[in-house]
SEZA-388809 format. One record per residue: x, y, z of N, C-alpha, C in turn; residue number from 1. Coordinates in nm, 3 decimals, m for minus. Example, Ala and Ser with C-alpha at 12.3 -4.5 7.8 and 13.67 -1.06 7.14 Angstrom:
2
neast|nnorth|nup|caeast|canorth|caup|ceast|cnorth|cup|seq
1.319|m0.569|0.780|1.230|m0.450|0.780|1.320|m0.330|0.780|1
1.285|m0.225|0.708|1.367|m0.106|0.714|1.290|0.003|0.787|2
END
This chain:
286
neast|nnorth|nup|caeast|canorth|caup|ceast|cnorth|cup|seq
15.610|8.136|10.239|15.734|8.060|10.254|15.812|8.109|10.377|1
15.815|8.241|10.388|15.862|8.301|10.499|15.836|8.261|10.642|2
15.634|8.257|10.650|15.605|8.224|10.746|15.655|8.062|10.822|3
15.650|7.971|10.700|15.656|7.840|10.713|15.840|7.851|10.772|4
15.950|7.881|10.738|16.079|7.938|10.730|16.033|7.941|10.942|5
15.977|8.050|10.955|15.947|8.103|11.104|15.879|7.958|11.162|6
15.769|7.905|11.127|15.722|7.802|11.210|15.892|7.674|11.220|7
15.903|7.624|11.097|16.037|7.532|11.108|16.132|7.582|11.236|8
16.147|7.701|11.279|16.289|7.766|11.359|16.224|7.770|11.474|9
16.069|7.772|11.516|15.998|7.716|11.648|15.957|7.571|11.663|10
15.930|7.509|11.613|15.932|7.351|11.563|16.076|7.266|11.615|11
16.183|7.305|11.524|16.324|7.254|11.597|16.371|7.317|11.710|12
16.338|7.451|11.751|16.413|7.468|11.931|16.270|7.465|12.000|13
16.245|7.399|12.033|16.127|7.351|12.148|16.127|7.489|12.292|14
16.274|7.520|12.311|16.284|7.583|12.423|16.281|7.750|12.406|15
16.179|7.771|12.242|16.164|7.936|12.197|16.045|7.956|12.295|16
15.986|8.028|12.317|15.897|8.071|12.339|15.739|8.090|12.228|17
15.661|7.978|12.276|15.515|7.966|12.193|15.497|8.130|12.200|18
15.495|8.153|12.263|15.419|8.271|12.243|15.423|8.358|12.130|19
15.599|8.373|12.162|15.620|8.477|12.066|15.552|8.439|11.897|20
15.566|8.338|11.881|15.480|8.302|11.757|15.337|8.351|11.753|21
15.283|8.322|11.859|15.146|8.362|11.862|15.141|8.519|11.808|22
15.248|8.560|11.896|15.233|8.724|11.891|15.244|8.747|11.746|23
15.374|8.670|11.631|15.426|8.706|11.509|15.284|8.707|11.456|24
15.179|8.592|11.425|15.081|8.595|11.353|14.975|8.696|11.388|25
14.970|8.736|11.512|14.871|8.815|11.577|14.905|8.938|11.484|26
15.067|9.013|11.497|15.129|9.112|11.444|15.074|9.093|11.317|27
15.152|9.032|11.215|15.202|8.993|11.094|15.077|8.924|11.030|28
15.095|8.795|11.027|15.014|8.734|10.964|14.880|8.732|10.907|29
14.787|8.776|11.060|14.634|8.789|11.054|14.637|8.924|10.996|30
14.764|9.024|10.991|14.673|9.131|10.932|14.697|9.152|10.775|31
14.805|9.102|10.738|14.861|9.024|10.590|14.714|8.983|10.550|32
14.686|8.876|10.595|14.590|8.868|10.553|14.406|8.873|10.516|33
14.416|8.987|10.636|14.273|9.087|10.649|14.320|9.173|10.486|34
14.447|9.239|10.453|14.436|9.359|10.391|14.479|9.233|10.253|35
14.489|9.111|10.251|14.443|9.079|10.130|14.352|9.033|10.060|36
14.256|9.019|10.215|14.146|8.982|10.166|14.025|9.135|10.089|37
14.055|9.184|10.145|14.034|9.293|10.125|14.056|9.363|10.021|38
14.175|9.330|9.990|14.269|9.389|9.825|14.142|9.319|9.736|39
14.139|9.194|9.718|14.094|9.071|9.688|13.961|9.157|9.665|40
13.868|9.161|9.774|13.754|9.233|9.725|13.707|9.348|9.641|41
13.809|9.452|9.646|13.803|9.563|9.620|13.852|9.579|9.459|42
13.959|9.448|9.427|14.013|9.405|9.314|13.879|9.367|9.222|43
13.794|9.263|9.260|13.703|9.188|9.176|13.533|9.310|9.200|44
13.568|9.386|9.281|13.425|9.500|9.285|13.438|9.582|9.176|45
13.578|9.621|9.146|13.610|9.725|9.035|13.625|9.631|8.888|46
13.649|9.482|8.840|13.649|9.427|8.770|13.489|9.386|8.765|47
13.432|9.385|8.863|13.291|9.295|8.788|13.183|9.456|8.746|48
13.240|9.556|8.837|13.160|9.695|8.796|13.201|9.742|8.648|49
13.319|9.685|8.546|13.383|9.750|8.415|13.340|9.642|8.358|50
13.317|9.546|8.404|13.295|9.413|8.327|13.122|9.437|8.319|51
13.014|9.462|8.368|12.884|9.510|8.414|12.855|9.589|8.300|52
12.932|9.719|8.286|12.949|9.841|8.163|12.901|9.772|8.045|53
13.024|9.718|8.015|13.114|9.593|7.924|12.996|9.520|7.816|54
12.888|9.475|7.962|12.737|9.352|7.903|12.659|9.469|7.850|55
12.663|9.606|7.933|12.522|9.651|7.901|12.541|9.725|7.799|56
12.706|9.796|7.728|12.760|9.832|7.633|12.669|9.735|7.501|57
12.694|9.594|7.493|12.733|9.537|7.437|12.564|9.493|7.379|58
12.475|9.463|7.508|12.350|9.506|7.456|12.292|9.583|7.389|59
12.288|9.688|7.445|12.315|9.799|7.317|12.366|9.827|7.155|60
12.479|9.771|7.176|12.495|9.752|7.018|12.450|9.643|6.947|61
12.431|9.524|7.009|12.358|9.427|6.950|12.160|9.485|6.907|62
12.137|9.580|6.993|11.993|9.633|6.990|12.000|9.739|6.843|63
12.125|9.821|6.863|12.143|9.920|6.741|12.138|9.856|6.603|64
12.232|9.762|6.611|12.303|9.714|6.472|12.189|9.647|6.413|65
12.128|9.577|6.487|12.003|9.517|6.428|11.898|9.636|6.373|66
11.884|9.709|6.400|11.764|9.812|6.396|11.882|9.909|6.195|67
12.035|9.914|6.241|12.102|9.937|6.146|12.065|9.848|6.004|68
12.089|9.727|6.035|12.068|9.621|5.890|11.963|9.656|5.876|69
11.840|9.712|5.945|11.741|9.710|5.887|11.662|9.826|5.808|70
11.771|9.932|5.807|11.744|10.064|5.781|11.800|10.067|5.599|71
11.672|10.155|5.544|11.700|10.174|5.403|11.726|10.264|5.348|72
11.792|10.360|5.398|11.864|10.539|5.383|11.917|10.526|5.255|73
12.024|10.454|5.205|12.101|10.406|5.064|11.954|10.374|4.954|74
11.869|10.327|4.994|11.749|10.265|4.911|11.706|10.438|4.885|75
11.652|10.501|4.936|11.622|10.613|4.972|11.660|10.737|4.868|76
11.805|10.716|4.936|11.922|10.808|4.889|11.901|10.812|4.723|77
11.858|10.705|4.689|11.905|10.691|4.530|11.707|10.750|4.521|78
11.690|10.715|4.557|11.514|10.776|4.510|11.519|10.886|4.530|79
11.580|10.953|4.583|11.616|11.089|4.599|11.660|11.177|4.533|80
11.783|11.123|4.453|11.842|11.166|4.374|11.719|11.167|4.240|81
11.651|11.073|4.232|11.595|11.095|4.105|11.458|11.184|4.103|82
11.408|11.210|4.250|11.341|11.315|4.257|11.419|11.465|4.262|83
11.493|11.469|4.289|11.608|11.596|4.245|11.595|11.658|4.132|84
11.696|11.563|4.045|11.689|11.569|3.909|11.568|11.595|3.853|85
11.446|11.503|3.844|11.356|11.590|3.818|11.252|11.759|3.867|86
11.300|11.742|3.967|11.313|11.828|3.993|11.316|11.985|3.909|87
11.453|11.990|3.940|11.555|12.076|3.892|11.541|12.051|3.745|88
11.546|11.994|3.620|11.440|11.963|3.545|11.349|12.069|3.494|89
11.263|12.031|3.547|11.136|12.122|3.592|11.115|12.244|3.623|90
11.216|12.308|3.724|11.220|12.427|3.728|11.303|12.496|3.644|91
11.393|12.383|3.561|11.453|12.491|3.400|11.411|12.492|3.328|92
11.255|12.378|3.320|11.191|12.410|3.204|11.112|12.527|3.239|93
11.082|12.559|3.313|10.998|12.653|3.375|11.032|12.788|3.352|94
11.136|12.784|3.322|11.248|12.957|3.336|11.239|12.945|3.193|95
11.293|12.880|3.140|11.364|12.853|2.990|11.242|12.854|2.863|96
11.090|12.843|2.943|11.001|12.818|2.845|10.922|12.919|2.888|97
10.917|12.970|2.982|10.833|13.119|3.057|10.658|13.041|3.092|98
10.704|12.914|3.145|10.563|12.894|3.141|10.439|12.968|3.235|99
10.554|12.999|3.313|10.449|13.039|3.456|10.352|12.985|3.485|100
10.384|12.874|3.551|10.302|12.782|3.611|10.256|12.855|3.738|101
10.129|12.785|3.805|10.071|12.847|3.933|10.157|12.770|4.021|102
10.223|12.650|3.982|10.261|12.574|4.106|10.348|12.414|4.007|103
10.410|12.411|4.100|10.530|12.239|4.043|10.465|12.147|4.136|104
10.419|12.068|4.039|10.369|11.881|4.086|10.543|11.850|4.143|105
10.505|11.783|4.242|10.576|11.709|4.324|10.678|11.790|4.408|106
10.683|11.896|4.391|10.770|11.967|4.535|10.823|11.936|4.673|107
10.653|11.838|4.700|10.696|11.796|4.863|10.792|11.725|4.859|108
10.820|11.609|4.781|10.886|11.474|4.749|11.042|11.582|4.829|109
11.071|11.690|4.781|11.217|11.706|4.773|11.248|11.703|4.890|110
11.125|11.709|5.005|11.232|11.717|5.170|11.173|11.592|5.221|111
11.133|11.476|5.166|11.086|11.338|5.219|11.206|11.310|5.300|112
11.333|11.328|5.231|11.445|11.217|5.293|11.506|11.294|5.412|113
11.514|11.473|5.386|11.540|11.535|5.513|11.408|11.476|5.650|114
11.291|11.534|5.614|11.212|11.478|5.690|11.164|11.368|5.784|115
11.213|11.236|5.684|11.218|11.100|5.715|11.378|11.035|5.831|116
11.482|11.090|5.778|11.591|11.038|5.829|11.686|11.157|5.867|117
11.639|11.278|5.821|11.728|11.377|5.839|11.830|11.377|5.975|118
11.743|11.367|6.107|11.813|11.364|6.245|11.907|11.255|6.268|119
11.845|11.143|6.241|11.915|10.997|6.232|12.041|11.008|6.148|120
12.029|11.071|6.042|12.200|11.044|5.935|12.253|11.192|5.910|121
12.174|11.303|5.862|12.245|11.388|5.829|12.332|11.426|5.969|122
12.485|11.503|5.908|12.585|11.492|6.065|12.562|11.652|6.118|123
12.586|11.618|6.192|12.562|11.730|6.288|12.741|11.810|6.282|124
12.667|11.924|6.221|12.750|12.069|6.211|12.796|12.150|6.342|125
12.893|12.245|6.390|12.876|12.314|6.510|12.795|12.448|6.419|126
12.819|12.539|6.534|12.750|12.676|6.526|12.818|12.768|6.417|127
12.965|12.769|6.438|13.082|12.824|6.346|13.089|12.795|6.185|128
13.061|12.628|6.183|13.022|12.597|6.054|12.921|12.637|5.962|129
12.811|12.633|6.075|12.650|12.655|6.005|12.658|12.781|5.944|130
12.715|12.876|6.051|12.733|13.047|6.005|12.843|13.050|5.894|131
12.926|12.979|5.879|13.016|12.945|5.756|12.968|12.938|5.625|132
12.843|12.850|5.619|12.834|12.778|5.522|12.703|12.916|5.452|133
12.654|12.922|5.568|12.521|13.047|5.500|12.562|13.206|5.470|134
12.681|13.197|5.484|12.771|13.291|5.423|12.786|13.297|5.293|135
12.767|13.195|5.189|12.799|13.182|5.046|12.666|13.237|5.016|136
12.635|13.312|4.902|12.554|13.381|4.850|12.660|13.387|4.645|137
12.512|13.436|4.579|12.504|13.517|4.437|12.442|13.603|4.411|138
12.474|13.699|4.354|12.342|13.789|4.273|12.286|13.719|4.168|139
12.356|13.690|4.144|12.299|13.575|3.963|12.224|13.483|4.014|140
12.082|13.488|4.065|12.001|13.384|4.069|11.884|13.363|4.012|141
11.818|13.308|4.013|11.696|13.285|3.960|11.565|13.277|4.100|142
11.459|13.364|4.060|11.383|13.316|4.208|11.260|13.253|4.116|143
11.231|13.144|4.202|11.071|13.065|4.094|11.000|12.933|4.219|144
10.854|12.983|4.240|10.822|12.913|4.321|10.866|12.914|4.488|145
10.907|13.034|4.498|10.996|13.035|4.667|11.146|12.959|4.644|146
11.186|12.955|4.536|11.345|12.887|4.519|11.500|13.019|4.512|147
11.600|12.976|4.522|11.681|13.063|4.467|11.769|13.005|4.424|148
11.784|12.998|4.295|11.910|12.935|4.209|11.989|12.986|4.155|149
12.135|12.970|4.190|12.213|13.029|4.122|12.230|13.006|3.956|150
12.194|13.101|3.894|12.224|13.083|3.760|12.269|12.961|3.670|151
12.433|13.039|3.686|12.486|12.949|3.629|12.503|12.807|3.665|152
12.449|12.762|3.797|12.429|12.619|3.874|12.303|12.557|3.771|153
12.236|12.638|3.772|12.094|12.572|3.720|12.150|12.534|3.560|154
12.237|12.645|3.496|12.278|12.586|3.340|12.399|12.479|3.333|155
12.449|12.479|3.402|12.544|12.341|3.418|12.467|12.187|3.431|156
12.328|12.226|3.523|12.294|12.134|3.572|12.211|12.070|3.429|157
12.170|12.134|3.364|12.088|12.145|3.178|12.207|12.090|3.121|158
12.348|12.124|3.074|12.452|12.080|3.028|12.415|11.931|3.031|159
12.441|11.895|3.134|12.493|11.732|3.182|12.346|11.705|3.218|160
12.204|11.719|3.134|12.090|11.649|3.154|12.064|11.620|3.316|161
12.093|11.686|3.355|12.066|11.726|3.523|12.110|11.631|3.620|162
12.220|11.530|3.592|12.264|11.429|3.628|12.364|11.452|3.733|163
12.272|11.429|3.896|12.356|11.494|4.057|12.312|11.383|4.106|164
12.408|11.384|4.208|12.377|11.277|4.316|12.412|11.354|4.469|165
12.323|11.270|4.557|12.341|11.324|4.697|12.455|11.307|4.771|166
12.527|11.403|4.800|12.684|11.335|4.856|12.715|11.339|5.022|167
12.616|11.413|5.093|12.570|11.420|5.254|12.486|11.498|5.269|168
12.407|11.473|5.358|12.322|11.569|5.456|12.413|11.631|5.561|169
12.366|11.730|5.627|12.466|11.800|5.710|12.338|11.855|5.837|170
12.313|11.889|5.966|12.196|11.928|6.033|12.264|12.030|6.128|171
12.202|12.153|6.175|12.231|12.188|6.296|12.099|12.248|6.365|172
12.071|12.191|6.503|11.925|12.263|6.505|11.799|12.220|6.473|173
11.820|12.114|6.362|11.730|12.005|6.300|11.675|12.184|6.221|174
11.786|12.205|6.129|11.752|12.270|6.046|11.848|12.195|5.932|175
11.844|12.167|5.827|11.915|12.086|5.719|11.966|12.159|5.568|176
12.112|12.066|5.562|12.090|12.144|5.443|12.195|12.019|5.383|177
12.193|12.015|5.226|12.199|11.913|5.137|12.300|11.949|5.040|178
12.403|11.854|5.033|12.509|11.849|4.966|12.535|11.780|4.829|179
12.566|11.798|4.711|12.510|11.779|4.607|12.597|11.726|4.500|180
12.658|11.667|4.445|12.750|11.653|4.337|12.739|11.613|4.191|181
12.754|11.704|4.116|12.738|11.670|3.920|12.839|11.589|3.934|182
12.767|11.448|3.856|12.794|11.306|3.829|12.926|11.326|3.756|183
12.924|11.421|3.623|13.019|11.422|3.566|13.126|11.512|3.554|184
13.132|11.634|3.650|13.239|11.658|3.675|13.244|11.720|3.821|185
13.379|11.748|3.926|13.430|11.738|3.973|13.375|11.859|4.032|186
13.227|11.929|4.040|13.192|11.996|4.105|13.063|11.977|4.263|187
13.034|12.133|4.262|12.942|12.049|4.405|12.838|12.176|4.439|188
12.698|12.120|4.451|12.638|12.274|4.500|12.556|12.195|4.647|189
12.514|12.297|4.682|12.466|12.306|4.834|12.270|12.341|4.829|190
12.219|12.296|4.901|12.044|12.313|4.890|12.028|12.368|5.053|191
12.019|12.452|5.075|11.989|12.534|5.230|11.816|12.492|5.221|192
11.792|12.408|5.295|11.644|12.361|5.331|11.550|12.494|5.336|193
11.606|12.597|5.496|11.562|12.658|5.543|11.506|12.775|5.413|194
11.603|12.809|5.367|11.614|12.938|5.300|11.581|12.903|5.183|195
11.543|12.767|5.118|11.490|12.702|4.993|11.593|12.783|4.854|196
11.755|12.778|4.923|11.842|12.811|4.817|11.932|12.706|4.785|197
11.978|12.722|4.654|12.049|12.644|4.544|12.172|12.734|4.511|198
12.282|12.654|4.564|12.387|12.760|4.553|12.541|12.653|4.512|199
12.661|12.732|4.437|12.777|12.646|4.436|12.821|12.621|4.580|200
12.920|12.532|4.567|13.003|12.515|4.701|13.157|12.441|4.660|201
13.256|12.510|4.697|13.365|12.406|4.713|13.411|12.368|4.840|202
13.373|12.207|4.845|13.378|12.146|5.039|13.540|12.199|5.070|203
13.668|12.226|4.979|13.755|12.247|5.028|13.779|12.375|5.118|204
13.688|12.447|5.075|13.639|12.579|5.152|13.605|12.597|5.292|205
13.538|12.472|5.313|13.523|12.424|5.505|13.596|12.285|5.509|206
13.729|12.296|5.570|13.795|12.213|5.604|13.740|12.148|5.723|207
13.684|12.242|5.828|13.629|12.169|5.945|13.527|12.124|5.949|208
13.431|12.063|5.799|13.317|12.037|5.751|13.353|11.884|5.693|209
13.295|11.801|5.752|13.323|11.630|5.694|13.208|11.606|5.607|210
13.261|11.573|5.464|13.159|11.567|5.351|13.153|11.448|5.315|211
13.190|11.312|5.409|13.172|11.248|5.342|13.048|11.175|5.381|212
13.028|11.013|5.289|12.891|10.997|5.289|12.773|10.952|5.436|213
12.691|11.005|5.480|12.658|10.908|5.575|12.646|10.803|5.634|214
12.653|10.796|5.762|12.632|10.694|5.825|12.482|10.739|5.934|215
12.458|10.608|5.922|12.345|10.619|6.083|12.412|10.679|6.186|216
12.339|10.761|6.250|12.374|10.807|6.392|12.403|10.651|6.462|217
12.287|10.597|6.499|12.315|10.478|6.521|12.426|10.395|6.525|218
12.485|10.376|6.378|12.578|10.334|6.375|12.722|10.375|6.416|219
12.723|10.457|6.399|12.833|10.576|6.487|12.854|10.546|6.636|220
12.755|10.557|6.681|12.715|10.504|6.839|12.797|10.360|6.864|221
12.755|10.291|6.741|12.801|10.135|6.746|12.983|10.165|6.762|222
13.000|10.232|6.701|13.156|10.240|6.658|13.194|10.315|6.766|223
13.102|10.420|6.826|13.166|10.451|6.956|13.172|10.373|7.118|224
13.084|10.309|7.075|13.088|10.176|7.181|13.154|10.062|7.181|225
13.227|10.015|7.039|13.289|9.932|7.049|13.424|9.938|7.076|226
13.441|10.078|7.020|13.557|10.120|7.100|13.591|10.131|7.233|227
13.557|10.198|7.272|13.483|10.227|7.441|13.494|10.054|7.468|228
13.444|9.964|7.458|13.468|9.817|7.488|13.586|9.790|7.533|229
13.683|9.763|7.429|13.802|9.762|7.388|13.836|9.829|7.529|230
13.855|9.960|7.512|13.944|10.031|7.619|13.834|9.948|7.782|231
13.758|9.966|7.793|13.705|9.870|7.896|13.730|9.717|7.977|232
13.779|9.689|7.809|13.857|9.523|7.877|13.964|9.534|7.956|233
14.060|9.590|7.833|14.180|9.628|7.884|14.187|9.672|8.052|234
14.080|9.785|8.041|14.095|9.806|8.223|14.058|9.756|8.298|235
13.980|9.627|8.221|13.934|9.519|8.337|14.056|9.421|8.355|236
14.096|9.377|8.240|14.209|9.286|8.271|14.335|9.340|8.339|237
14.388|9.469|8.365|14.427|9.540|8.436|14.395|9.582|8.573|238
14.271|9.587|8.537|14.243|9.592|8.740|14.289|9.461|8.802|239
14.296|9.307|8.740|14.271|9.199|8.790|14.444|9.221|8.851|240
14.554|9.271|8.798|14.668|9.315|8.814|14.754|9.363|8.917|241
14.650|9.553|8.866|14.714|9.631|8.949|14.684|9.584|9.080|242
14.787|9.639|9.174|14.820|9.659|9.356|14.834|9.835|9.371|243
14.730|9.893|9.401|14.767|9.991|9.459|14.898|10.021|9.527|244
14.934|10.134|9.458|15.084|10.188|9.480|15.111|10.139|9.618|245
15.059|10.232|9.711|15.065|10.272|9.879|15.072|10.084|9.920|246
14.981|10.002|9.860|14.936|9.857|9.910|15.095|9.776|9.897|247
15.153|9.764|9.832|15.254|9.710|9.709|15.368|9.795|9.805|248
15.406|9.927|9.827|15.479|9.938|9.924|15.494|9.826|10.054|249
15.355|9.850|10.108|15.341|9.813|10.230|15.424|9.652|10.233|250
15.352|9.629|10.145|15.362|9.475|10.119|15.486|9.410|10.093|251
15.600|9.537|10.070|15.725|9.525|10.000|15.810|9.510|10.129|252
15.767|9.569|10.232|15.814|9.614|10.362|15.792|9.531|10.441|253
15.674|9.449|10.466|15.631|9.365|10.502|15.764|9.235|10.485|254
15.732|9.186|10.371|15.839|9.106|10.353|15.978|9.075|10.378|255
16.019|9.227|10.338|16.181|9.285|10.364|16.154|9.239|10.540|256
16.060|9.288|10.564|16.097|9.260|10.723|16.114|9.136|10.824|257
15.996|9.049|10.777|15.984|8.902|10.830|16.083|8.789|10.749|258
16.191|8.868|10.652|16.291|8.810|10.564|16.424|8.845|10.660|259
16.429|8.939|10.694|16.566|8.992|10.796|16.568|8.913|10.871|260
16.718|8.914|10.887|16.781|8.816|11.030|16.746|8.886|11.128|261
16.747|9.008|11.092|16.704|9.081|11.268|16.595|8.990|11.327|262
16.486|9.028|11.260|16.381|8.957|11.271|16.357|8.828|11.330|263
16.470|8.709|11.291|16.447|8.611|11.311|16.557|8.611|11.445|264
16.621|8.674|11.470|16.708|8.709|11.639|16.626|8.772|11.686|265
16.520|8.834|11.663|16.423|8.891|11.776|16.315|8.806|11.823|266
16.270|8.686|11.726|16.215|8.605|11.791|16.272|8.500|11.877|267
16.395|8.467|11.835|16.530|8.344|11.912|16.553|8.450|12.024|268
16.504|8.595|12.036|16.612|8.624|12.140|16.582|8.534|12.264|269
16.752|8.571|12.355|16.758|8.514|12.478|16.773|8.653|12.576|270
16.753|8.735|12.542|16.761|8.834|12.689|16.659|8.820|12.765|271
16.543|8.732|12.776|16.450|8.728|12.865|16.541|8.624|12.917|272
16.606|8.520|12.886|16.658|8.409|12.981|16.780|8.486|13.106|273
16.855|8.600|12.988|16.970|8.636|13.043|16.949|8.731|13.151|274
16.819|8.792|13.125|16.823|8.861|13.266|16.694|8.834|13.377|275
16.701|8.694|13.333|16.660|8.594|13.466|16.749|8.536|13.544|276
16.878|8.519|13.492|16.973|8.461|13.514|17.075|8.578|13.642|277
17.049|8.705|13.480|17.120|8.814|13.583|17.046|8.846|13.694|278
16.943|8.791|13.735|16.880|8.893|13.823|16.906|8.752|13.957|279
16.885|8.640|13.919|16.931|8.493|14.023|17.068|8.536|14.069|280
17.159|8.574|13.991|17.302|8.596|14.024|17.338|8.713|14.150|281
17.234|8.834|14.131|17.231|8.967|14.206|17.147|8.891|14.385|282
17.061|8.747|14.382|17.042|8.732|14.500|17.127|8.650|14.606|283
17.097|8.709|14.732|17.208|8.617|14.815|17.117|8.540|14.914|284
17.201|8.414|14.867|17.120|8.320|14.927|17.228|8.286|15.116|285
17.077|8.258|15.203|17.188|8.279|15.349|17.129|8.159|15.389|286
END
């Protein structure tokens, strides 16, 4: 508007000087608009590079989530539990009847689900925790078959017909260990893979320990990417926006300037006429 403002005020006095116009756009204008074209580029390089992220983010979770619906850990989980129970079972009939067996049918079954999905769902512990948790010990145990059970865990578990369910896996190291809860009351024991021990636990004991139930790694991923999205748009629809600080000055100045009356008396000036005039006046004509 400005510029058009400047052409109108050379347009009606015929007797300004073309030039100086030439010069204003040469100054002003052409480079106004080099550094917006430019803005312009540098604007839509950083929007189509977050927007780029954005697709291949998004692939990704469409690749995960599918591979998620199709995963049967919960199917699992519960087959698990009922190899447990028998289990444990088994090794109190074992104590309780002195059979001394050479060996327990079905043993392997008990690390299928660590084995199978362990890395994928059980959550990953730090170093502080792990050493936390293998800190709990009893003397009161029972040893049978390479096991160690705490006592009174194993007679609670006889009480209530051996009725536990799996309440998380936990990993550090892709070493595992298994979190446990009696159905009917409000307790909890722990299965150390490594060390093939059976021990109490109260989760309130590791606060910096998340007990609750799994999720897919996978899916986690999903939830950390969709987040991550989110904040991605936003900075895309924001780049389309921002003006670099330093740019947005310039640009502020720019304006302020080709808006001043100075401005517009420096292109009307007449001191090139006046000291043509003064200088005709200083000759003597003979």
């Amino acid at each position: 508007m400005r510029t058009r403002v400047i052409h109108d005020v050379f347009s009606s006095n015929p007797t300004l000087d073309a030039n100086k116009l030439e010069l204003f756009h040469l100054q002003y204008t052409d480079s106004l608009l080099e550094l917006l074209v430019k803005l312009k580029k540098n604007i839509e390089q950083k929007y189509l590079l977050l927007n780029n992220e954005i697709q291949i983010n998004n692939d990704i979770i469409k690749s995960l989530e599918n591979e998620v619906e199709n995963d049967d850990f919960f199917v699992k989980v519960k087959q698990h539990n009922i190899v447990m129970q028998q289990i444990m079972e088994r090794l109190y009939t074992e104590l309780a009847y002195d059979k001394k067996s050479n060996q327990l049918v079905g043993l392997e079954k008990m690390n299928q689900l660590s084995n199978e999905l362990g890395i994928e769902f059980y959550r990953k512990i730090t170093l502080t925790d792990y050493e936390n948790l293998h800190k709990l010990s009893s003397n009161q145990v029972y040893e049978i078959f390479g096991f160690r059970i705490e006592k009174k865990l194993l007679g609670k578990l006889n009480i209530q017909q051996f009725k536990l369910k799996f309440l998380c896996g936990l990993q550090f190291n892709n070493e595992f260990i298994e979190i446990y809860e009696f159905i009917h009351f409000n307790e909890y024991f722990v299965f150390f893979k490594d060390k093939k021990e059976f021990l109490f636990i109260n989760p309130k004991s590791f606060s910096t320990i998340n007990f609750s139930k799994n999720n897919s790694n996978k899916k986690e991923i999903v939830l950390e990417l969709k987040t991550k999205n989110l904040d991605l748009t936003n900075k895309a629809e924001q780049s389309l926006k921002n003006i670099p600080h330093d740019i947005e000055v310039v640009l502020t100045n720019y304006l302020d300037k080709i808006s001043s009356l100075e401005f517009l008396d420096e292109l009307q000036s007449i001191d090139e006429q006046t000291n043509v005039l003064r200088t005709m006046l200083n000759i003597n004509i003979k």
